[in-house]
C-alpha positions as a Markdown table, in Angstrom:
| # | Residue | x | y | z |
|---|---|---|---|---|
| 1 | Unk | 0.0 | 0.0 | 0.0 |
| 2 | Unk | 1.2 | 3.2 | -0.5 |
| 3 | Unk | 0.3 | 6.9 | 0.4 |
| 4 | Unk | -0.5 | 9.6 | -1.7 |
| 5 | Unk | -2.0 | 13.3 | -1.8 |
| 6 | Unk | -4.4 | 12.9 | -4.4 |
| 7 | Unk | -5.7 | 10.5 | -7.2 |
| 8 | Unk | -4.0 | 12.8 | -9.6 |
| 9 | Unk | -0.3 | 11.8 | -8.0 |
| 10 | Unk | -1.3 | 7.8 | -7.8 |
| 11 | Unk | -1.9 | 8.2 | -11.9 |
| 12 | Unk | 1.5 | 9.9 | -12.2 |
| 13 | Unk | 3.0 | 7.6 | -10.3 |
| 14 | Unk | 1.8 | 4.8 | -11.9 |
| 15 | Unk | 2.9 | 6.8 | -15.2 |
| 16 | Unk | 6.1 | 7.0 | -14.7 |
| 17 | Unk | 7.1 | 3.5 | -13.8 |
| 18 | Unk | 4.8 | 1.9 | -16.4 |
| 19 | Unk | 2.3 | 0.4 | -14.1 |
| 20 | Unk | -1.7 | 0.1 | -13.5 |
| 21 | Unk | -3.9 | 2.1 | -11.5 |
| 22 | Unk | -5.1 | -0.4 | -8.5 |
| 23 | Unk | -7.9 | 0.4 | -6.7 |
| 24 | Unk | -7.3 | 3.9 | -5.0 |
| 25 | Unk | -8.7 | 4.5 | -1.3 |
| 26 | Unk | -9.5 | 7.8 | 0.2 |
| 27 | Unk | -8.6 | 8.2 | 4.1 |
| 28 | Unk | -12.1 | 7.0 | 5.2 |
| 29 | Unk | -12.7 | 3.5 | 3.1 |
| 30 | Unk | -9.3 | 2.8 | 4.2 |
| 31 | Unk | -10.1 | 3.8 | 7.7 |
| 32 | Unk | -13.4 | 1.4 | 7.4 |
| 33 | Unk | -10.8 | -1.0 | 6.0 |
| 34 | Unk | -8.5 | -0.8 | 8.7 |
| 35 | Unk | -11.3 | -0.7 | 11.7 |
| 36 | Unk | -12.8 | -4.2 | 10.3 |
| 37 | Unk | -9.5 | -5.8 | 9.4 |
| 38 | Unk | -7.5 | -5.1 | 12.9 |
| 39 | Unk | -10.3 | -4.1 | 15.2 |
| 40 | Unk | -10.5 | -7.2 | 16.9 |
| 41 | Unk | -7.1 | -8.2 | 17.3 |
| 42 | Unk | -6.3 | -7.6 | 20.6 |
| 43 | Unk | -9.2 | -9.5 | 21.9 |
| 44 | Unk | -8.1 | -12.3 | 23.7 |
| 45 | Unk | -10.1 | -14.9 | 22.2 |
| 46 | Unk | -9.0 | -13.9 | 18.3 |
| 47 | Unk | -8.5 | -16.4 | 15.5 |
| 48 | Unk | -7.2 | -15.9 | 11.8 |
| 49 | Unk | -10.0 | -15.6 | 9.7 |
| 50 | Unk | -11.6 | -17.9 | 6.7 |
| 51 | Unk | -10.7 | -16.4 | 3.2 |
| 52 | Unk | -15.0 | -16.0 | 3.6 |
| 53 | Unk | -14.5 | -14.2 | 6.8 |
| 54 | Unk | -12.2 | -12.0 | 5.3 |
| 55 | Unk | -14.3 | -11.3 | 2.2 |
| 56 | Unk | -17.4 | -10.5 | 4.2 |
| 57 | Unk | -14.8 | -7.5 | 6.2 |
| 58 | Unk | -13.6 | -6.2 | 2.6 |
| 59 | Unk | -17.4 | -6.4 | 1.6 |
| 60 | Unk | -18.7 | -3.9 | 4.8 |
| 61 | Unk | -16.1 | -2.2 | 4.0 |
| 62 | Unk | -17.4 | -1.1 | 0.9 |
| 63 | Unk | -14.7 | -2.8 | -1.1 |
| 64 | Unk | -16.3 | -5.2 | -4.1 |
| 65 | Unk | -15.1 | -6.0 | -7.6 |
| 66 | Unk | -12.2 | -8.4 | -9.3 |
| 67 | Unk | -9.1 | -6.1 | -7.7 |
| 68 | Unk | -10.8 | -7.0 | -4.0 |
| 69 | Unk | -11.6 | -10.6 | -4.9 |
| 70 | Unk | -9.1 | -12.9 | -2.4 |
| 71 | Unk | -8.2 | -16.5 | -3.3 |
C-alpha cells in the first residue's frame, strides 16, 4: 500500500514506472478498512480468519469488484 495526496499523483506515479492504477482509497474507506481488518485483534479470544470471513470484512467495508476478490 502506499500513500499519496491525491488520485492525480497515484496516476503519475503509476505513469512514470509503467504500471496500472489499483484500486485507489481515500482516508475514510481505508479507515473502514482498517477498523474491520484489525479491530479485533487484541481481543483475547481472536482467531485468523476464513478467506469467507475476510471477504465479508472487505465487503462492509465497501470494497467489491475483481481487484478485491481474495483467493
Amino acid at each position: 500500500m502506499l500513500l499519496f495526496r491525491s488520485e492525480e499523483e497515484v496516476r503519475a506515479w503509476c505513469a512514470g514506472r509503467g504500471r496500472e492504477v489499483g484500486a485507489i482509497l481515500g482516508l475514510d474507506g481505508l479507515m473502514a478498512l482498517a477498523r474491520g481488518w484489525y479491530g479485533d485483534r487484541l481481543d483475547p479470544g481472536w482467531r485468523p480468519r476464513t478467506l469467507e470471513a475476510s471477504q465479508r470484512v472487505l465487503a462492509r467495508a465497501g470494497l467489491a469488484g475483481d481487484f478485491w476478490r481474495l483467493g
